[in-house]
GULUM-669424 format. One line per 3 residues: number of its first residue (from 1); their letters; for each residue x, y, z of C-alpha. Coordinates in pm, 1 decimal, m for minus. Example, Ala and Ser with C-alpha at 12.3 -4.5 7.8 and 13.67 -1.06 7.14 Angstrom:
<rs>
1) AS) 1230.0 m450.0 780.0  1367.0 m106.0 714.0
</rs>
This chain:
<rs>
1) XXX) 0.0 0.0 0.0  250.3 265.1 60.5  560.8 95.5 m97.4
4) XXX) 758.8 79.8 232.3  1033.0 m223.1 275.5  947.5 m489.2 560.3
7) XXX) 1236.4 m327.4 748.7  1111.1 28.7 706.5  798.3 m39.4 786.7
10) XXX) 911.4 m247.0 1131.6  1150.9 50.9 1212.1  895.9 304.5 1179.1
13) XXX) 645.0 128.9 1372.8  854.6 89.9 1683.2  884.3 438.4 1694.6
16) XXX) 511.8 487.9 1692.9  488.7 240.8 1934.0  787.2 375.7 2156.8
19) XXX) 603.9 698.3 2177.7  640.1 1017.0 1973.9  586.8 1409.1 2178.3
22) XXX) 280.4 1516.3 2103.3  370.0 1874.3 2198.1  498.6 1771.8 2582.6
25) XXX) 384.6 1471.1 2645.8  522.8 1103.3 2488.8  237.6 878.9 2374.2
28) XXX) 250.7 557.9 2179.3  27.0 564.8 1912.5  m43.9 190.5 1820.2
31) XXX) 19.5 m96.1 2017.6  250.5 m365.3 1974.1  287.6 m437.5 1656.9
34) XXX) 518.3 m803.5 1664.6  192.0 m991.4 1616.9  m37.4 m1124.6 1431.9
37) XXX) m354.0 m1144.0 1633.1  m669.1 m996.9 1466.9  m874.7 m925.9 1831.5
40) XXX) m936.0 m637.2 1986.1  m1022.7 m571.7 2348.0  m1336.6 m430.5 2427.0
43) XXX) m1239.8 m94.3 2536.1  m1094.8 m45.1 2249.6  m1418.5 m157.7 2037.5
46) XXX) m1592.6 113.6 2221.0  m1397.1 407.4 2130.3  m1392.4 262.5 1793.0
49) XXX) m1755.4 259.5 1741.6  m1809.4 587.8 1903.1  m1542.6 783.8 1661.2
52) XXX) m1719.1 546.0 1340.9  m2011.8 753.0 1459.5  m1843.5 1049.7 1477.5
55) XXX) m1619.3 1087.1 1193.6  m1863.2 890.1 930.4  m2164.4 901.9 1067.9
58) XXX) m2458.9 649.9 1199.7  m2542.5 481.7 858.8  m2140.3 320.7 877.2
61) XXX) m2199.1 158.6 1238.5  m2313.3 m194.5 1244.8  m2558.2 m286.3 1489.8
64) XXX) m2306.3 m466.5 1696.5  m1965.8 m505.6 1699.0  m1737.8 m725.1 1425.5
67) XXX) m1500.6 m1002.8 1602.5  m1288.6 m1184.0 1343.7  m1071.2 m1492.5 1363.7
70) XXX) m666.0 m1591.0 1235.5  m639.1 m1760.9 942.3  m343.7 m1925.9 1102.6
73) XXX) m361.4 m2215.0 1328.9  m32.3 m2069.0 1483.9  m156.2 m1702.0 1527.8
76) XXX) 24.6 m1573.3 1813.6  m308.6 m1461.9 2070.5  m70.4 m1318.0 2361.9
79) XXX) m127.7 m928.0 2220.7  m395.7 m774.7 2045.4  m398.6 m658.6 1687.2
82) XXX) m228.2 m374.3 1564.1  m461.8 m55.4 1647.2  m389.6 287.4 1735.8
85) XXX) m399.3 296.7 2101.5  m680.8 605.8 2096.8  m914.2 588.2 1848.3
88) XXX) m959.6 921.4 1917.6  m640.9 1041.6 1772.7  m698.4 1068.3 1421.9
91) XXX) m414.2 1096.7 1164.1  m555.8 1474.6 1108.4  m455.6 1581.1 1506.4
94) XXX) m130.4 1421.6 1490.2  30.8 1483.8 1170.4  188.2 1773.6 1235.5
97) XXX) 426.6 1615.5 1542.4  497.7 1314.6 1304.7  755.8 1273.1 1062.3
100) XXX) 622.0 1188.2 657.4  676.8 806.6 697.1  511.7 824.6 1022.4
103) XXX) 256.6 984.9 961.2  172.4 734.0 593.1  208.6 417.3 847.5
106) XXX) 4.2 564.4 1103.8  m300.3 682.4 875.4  m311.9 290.8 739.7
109) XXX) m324.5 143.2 1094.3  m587.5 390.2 1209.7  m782.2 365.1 865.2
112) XXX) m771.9 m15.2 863.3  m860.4 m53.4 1237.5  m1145.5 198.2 1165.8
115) XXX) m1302.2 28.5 866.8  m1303.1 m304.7 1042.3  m1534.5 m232.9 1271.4
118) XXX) m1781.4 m45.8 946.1  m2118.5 m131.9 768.5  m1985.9 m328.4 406.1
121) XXX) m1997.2 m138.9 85.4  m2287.4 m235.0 m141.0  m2282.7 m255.9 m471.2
124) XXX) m2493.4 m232.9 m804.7  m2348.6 m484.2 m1045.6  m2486.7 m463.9 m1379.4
127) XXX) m2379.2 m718.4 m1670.3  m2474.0 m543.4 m2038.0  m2485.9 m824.6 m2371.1
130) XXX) m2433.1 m594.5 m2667.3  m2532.4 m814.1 m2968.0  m2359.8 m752.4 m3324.4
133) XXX) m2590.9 m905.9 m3535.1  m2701.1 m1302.0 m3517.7  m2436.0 m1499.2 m3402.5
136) XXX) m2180.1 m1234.3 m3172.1  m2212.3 m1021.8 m2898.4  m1980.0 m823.1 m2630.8
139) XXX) m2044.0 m855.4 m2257.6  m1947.9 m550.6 m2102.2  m1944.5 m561.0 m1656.6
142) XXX) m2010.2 m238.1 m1458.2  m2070.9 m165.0 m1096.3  m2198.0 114.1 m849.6
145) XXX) m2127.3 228.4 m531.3  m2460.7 245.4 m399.8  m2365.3 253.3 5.2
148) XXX) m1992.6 312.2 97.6  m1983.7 137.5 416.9  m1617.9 81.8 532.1
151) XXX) m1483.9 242.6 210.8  m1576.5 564.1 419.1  m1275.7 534.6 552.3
154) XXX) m1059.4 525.9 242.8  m1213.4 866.8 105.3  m1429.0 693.0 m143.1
157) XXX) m1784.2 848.2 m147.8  m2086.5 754.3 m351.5  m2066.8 906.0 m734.5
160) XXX) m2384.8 922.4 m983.6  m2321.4 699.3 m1259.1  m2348.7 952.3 m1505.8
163) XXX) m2094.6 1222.6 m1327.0  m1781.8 1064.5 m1471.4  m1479.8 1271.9 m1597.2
166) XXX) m1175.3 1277.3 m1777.1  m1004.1 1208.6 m1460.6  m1140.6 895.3 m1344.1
169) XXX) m933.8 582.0 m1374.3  m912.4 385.0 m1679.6  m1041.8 86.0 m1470.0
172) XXX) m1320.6 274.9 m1382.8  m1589.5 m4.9 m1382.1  m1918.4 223.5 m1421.4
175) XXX) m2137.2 215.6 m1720.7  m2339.6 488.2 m1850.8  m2755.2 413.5 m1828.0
178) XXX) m2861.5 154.8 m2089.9  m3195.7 45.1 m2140.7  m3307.8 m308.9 m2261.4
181) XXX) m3353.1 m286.2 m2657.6  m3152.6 m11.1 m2670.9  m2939.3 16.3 m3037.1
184) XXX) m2618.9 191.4 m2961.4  m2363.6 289.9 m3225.1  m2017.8 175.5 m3251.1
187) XXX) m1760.9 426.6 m3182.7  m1463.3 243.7 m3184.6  m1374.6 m141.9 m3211.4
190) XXX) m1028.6 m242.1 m3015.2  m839.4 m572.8 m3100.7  m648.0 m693.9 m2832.1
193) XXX) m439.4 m988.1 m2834.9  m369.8 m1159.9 m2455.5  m90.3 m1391.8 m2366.5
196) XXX) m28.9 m1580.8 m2095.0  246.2 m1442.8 m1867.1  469.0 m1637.9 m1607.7
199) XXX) 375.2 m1534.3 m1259.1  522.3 m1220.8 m1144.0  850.7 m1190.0 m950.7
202) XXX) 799.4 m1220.2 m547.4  805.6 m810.4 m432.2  844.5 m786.7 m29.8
205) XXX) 507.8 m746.8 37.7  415.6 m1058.9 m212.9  690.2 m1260.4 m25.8
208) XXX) 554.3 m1156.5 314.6  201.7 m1254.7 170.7  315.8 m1626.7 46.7
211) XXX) 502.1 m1676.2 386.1  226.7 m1600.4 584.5  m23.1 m1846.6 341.0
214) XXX) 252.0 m2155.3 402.9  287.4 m2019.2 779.5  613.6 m1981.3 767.9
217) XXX) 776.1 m1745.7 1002.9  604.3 m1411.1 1248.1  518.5 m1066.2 1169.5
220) XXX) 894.2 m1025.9 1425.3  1121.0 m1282.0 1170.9  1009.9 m1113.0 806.7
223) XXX) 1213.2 m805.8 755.5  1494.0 m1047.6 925.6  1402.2 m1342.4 641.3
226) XXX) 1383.8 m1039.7 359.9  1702.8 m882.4 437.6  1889.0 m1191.5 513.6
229) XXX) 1793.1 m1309.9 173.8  2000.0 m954.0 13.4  2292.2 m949.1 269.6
232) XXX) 2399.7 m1284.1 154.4  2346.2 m1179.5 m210.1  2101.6 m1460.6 m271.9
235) XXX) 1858.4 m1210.9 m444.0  1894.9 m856.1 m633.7  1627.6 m615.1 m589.6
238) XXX) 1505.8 m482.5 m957.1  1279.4 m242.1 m887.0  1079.4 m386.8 m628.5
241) XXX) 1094.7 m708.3 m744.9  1345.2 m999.9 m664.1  1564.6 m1130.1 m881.9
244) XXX) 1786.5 m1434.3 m760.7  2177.4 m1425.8 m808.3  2388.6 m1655.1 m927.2
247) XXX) 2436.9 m1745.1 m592.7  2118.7 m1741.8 m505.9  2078.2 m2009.5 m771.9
250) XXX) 2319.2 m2200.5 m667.3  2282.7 m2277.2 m334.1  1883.5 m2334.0 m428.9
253) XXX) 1999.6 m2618.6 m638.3  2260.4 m2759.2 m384.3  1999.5 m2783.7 m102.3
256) XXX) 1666.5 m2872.1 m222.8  1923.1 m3151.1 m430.3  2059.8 m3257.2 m96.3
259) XXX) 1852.0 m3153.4 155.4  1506.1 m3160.5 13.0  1352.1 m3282.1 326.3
262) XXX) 1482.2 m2981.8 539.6  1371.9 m2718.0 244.2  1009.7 m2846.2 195.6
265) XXX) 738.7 m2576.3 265.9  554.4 m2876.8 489.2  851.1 m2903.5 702.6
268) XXX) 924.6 m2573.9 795.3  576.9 m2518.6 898.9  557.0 m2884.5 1097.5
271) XXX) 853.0 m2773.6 1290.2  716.1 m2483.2 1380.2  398.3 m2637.2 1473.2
274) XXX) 600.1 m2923.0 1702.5  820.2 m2563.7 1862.0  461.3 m2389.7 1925.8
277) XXX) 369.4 m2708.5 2124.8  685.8 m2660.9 2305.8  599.8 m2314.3 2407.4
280) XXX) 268.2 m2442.0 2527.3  390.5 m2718.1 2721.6  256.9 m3014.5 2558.2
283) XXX) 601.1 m3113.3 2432.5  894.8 m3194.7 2545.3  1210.7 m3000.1 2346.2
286) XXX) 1480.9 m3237.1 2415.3  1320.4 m3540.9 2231.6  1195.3 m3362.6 1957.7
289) XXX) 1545.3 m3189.2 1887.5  1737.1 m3478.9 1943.1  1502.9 m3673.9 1667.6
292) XXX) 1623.9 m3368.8 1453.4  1976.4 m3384.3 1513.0  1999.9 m3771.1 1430.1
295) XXX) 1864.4 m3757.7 1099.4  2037.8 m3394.6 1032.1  2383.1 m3476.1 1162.8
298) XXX) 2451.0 m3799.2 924.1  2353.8 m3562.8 645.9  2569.3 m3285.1 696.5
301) XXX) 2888.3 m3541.1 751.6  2776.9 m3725.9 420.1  2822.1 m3403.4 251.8
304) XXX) 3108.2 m3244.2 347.2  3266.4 m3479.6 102.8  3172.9 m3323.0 m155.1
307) XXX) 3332.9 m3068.9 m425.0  3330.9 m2703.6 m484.9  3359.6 m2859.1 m827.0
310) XXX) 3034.4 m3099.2 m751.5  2859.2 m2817.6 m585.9  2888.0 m2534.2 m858.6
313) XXX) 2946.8 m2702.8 m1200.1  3072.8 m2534.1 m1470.3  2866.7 m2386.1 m1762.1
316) XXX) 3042.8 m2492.1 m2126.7  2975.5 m2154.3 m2290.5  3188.6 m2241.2 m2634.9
319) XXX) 3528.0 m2182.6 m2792.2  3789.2 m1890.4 m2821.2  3791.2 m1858.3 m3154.4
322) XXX) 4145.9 m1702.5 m3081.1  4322.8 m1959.9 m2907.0  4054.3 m2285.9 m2904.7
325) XXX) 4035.9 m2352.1 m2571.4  3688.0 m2360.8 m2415.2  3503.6 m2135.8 m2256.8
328) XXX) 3312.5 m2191.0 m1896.7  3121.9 m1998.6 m1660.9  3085.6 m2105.6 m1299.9
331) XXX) 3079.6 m1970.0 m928.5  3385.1 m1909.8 m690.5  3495.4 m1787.3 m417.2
334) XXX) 3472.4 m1416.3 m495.8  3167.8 m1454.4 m738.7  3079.4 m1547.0 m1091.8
337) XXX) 3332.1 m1552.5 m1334.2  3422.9 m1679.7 m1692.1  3719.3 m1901.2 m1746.1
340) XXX) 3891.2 m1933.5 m2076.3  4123.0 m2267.1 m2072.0  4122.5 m2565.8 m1795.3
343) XXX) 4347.2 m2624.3 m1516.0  4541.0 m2873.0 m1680.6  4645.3 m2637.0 m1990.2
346) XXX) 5028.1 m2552.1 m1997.6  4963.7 m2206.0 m1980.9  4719.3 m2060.8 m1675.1
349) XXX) 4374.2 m1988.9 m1750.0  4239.8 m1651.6 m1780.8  3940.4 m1516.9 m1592.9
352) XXX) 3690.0 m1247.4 m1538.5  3415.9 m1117.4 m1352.9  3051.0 m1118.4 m1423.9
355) XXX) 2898.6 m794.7 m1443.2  2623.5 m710.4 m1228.8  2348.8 m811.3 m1469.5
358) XXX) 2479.2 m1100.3 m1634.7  2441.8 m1456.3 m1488.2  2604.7 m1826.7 m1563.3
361) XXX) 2318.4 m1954.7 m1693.8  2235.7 m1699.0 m1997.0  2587.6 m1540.1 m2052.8
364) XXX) 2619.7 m1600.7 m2448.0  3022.2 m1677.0 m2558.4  2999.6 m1289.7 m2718.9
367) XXX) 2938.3 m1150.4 m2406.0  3199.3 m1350.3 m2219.9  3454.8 m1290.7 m2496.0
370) XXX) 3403.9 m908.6 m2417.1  3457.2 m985.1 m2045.6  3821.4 m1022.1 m2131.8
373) XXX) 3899.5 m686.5 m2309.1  3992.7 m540.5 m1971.6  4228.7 m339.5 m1942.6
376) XXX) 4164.0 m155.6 m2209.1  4464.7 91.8 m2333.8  4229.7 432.3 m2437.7
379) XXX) 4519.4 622.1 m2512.0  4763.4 932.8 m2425.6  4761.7 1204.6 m2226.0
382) XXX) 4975.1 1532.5 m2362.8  5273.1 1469.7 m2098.1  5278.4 1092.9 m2254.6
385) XXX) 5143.2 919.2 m2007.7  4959.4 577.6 m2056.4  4572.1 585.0 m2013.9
388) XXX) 4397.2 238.7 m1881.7  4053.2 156.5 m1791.0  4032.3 m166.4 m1552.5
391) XXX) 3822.8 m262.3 m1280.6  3997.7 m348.8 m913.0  3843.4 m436.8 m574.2
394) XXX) 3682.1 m157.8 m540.1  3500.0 m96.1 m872.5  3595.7 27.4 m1244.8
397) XXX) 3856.5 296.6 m1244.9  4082.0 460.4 m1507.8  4454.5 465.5 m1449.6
400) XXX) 4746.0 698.3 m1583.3  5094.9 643.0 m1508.8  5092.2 558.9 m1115.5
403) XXX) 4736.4 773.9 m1000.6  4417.6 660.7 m1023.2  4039.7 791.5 m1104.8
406) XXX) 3727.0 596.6 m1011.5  3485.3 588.9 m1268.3  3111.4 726.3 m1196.7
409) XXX) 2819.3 531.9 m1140.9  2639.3 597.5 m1533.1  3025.3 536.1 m1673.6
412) XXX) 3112.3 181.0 m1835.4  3446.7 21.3 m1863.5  3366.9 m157.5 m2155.8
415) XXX) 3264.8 137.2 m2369.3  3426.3 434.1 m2201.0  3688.3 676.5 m2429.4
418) XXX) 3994.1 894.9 m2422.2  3793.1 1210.1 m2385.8  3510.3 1104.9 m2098.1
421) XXX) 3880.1 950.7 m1876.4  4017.2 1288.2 m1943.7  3689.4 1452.0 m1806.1
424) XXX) 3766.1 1259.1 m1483.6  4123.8 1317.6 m1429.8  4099.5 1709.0 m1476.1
427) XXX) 3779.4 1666.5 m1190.3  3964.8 1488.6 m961.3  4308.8 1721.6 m1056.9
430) XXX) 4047.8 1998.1 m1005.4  3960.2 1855.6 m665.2  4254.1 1787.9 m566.0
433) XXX) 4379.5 2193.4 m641.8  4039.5 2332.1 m427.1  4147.2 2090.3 m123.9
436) XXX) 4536.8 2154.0 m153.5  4611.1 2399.4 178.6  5025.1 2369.4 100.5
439) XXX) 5275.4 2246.8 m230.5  5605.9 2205.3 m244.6  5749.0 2204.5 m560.8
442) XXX) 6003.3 1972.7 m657.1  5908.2 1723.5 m374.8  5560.1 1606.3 m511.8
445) XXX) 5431.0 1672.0 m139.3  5168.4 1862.0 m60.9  4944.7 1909.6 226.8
448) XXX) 4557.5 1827.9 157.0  4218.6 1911.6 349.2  4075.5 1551.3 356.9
451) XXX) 3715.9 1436.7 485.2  3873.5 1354.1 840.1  4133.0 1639.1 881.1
454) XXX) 4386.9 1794.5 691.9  4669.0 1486.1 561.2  4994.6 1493.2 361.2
457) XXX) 5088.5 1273.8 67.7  5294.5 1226.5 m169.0  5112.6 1063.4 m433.1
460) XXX) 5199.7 697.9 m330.2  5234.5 727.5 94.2  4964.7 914.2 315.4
463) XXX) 5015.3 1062.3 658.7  4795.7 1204.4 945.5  4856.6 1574.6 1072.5
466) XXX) 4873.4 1582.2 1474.4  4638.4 1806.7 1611.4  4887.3 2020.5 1759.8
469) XXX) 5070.5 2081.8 1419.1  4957.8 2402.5 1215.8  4922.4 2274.4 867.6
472) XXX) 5059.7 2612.6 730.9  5377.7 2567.5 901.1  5501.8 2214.1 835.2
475) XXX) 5836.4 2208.6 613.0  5871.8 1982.3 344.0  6140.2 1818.6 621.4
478) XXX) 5852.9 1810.8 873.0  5590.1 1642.1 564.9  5862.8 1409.9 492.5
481) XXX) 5930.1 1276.5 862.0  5544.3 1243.8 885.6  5538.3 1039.2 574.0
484) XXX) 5869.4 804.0 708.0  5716.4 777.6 1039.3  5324.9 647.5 887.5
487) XXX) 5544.5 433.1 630.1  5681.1 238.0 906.3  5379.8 196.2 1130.1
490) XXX) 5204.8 3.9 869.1  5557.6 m235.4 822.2  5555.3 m398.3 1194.3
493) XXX) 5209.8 m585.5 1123.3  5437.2 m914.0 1062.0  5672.9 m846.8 1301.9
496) XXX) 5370.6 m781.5 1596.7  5232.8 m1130.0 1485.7  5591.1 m1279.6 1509.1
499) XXX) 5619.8 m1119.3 1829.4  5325.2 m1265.2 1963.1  5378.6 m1588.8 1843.5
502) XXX) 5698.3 m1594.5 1983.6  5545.5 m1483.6 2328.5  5277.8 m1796.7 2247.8
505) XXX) 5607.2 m1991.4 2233.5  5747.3 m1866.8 2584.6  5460.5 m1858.3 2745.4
508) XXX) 5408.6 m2231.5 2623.3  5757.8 m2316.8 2750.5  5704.4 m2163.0 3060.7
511) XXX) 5380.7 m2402.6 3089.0  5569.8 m2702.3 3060.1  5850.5 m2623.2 3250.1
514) XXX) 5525.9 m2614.6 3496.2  5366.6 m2921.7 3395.5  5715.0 m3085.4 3457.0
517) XXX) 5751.4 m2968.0 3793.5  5441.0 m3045.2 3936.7  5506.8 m3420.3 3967.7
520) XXX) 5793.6 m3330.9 4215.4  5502.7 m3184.2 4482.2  5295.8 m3469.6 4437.3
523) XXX) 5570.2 m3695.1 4534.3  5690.2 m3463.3 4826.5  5334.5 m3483.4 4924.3
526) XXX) 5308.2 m3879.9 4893.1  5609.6 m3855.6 5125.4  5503.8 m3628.7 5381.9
529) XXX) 5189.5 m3795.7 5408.4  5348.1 m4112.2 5448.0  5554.1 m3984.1 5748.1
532) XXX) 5292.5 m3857.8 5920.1  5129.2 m4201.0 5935.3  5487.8 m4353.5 6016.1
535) XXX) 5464.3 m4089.4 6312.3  5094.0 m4181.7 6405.3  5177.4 m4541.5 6377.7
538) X) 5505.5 m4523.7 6626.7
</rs>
């Protein structure tokens, strides 16, 4: 309804129920909203049906109240449903202390808990046969809003049939007034051709929507099941609808191949069934996990046996037509890649990165072949340096002589020119001038106003300013000592772990030593003990 993610949503309805300051005073609008419960308590119906009166009038107000039941057999009963704690507070009297995402989330809850306690909407339903001569005829299907009922709530009033303007929506379902025998004339005649479409993509709100119908997971695990799903890049948002990853893929194939039993809709739900039981008391947890782990445990040992190579095969694309070997695409450890040549060649095979919107399983060999054109060599700058486009760890970037320019977001690698990686350098060279604070010719140093604090560098090394140091009065001497000093902080990092490892060592010697000695004090003690029984005994 209002296009929010699951996690957006949650995060801005714990702040409504935390509280918000409603000019002085900190009031939580809704109630708790971890549940999914569809009562209400009785006090609350009350209010409700007095502000139904009130804001919509008598004719909305059922003669007595409306008391609905979960769907799901696991509903969780312990709070009520989510409802604004007053209904009395309309989204009108608190708008102006909420924030715009507040005050969308809050409007729903108070407008749904509102309308569920309304009159229905009626309806006139009208079905029209227009016949075109003997043997055809068009069915055309129109309705009116005759009583609004709940839809009072939503803004949606009663229309005449007839008052219908250019505005209205195309879906608009109204027809104008048509009497039986009637001969109308034909305006216009549309051909439209329909095919059947694959079922949409899952959105967030869809996904929600399925897990809820297979009762998998609570309104307090979703946003945690969505976003798990896109930290471990198992899906790709586009748009707002999920696309899976390579990955994603991947890992959908290894497990419902292997562990079918343990992906199956049915036993998700049964387990949660047999843990709800648990909660209630009318099971006990240590049988029921232990009958888990037996069958689980085997499993998992049976397959740690097997393969990267057996887990993510490799996709025979075709052949370089330049040097005949084949051409794969598979998964590894840093992502999808293409692979010209095998592991047993003479010569190492050559590999690249899948871009962001390709996948193994509908890369063509053209598009794989243009994988390896990186880096590409765009050309010269005046002083003669070398100008390179490549893409590194931390995205695509264009390189002359030893410096660096990251490319922008709308800039491609593959397709990229002299004059566009010329653009960038003079920006960042431009930058670079607007944040220099001191330059000292000859020396390449200069000092630079960075994000954190003003830094020196040389081009290649990088070094903090103390606080206490005026940046206008550092020496190229001073710059320099600064640079030495940060150059050999970062060398020590193997020496520290040596260091430590050779502190492991003593400290592990010094154990033993220990260990070694403590057998003396046991005998001493045998002995002592023994004369003081030889002593007892005389």
């Amino acid at each position: 309804k209002l296009g929010f993610a699951s996690s957006r949503t949650m995060r801005t309805a714990q702040q409504l129920y935390e509280g918000v300051d409603l000019g002085g005073d900190t009031v939580g609008l809704i109630s708790y909203m971890r549940t999914d419960s569809v009562s209400l308590a009785q006090e609350a119906i009350a209010e409700i049906r007095k502000t139904i009166v009130s804001e919509f009038g008598p004719n909305t107000l059922p003669p007595e109240p409306r008391y609905y039941k979960s769907k799901s057999k696991n509903a969780q009963e312990a709070h009520e449903a989510v409802r604004p704690t007053s209904a009395l507070r309309t989204p009108k009297s608190v708008a102006r202390y909420l924030t715009p995402d507040q005050a969308k989330l809050y409007e729903l809850i108070w407008k749904r808990t509102m309308a569920c306690q309304m009159t229905a909407a009626v309806f006139d339903t009208v079905a029209a046969d227009l016949k075109a001569g003997a043997h055809h005829a068009f069915r055309a299907n129109g309705s009116v809003l005759l009583e609004p009922g709940f839809l009072a709530a939503y803004n949606i009033k009663v229309t005449d049939p007839l008052d219908k303007s250019e505005d209205d929506d195309e879906d608009d379902k109204r027809l104008p007034v048509l009497v039986v025998g009637e001969t109308v004339n034909l305006l216009e005649l549309d051909a439209e051709q329909h095919f059947t479409q694959p079922p949409p993509r899952y959105t967030e709100a869809s996904l929600v929507k399925t897990l809820e119908e297979f009762d998998i997971g609570r309104p307090s695990t979703y946003a945690t099941i969505i976003s798990t799903l896109q930290a471990r890049d198992y899906v790709r948002l586009d748009g707002k609808q999920f696309t899976p990853t390579d990955v994603g893929m991947i890992v959908n194939k290894f497990l419902t191949d292997h562990f079918n039993q343990y992906v199956d809709y049915e036993f998700t739900a049964h387990l949660e069934d047999d843990l709800d039981a648990v909660s209630r008391g009318e099971k006990a947890w240590q049988p029921l996990l232990a009958q888990f782990w037996g069958n689980f445990k085997p499993r998992v040992d049976e397959k740690m046996e097997l393969s990267r190579q057996e887990v993510s095969e490799a996709r025979q694309i075709g052949i370089d037509p330049e040097t005949g070997k084949p051409v794969s695409a598979r998964l590894g450890r840093f992502g999808p890649f293409v692979q010209i040549g095998t592991k047993d060649d003479p010569e190492k095979p050559r590999f690249a990165s899948l871009r962001a919107n390709q996948r193994i399983d509908t890369i063509t060999l053209e598009d794989a072949l243009a994988l390896f054109q990186l880096p590409r060599r765009l050309g010269t700058l005046p002083n003669g340096e070398e100008v390179k486009v490549n893409i590194g760890r931390f995205g695509p970037y264009v390189q002359h002589g030893k410096s660096y320019v990251s490319l922008k977001r709308d800039d491609d690698p593959y397709t990229i020119g002299l004059p566009r990686a010329i653009e960038l350098i003079e920006q960042k060279a431009a930058a670079l001038e607007a944040a220099t604070i001191k330059v000292f010719d000859g020396t390449g140093i200069r000092i630079v106003k960075g994000r954190f604090g003003p830094y020196i560098t040389d081009g290649t090394r990088r070094a903090n300013i103390p606080k206490t140091r005026d940046p206008e009065s550092l020496s190229a001497l001073d710059c320099e000592f600064f640079l030495n000093e940060a150059a050999l902080k970062d060398k020590p990092s193997k020496g520290k772990k040596g260091a430590k490892a050779a502190d492991g060592e003593a400290k592990a010697a010094t154990k033993k030593a220990a260990a070694k000695k403590a057998p003396a004090k046991k005998s001493a003690t045998k002995k002592a003990v023994k004369k003081s029984s030889a002593k007892k005994k005389s």
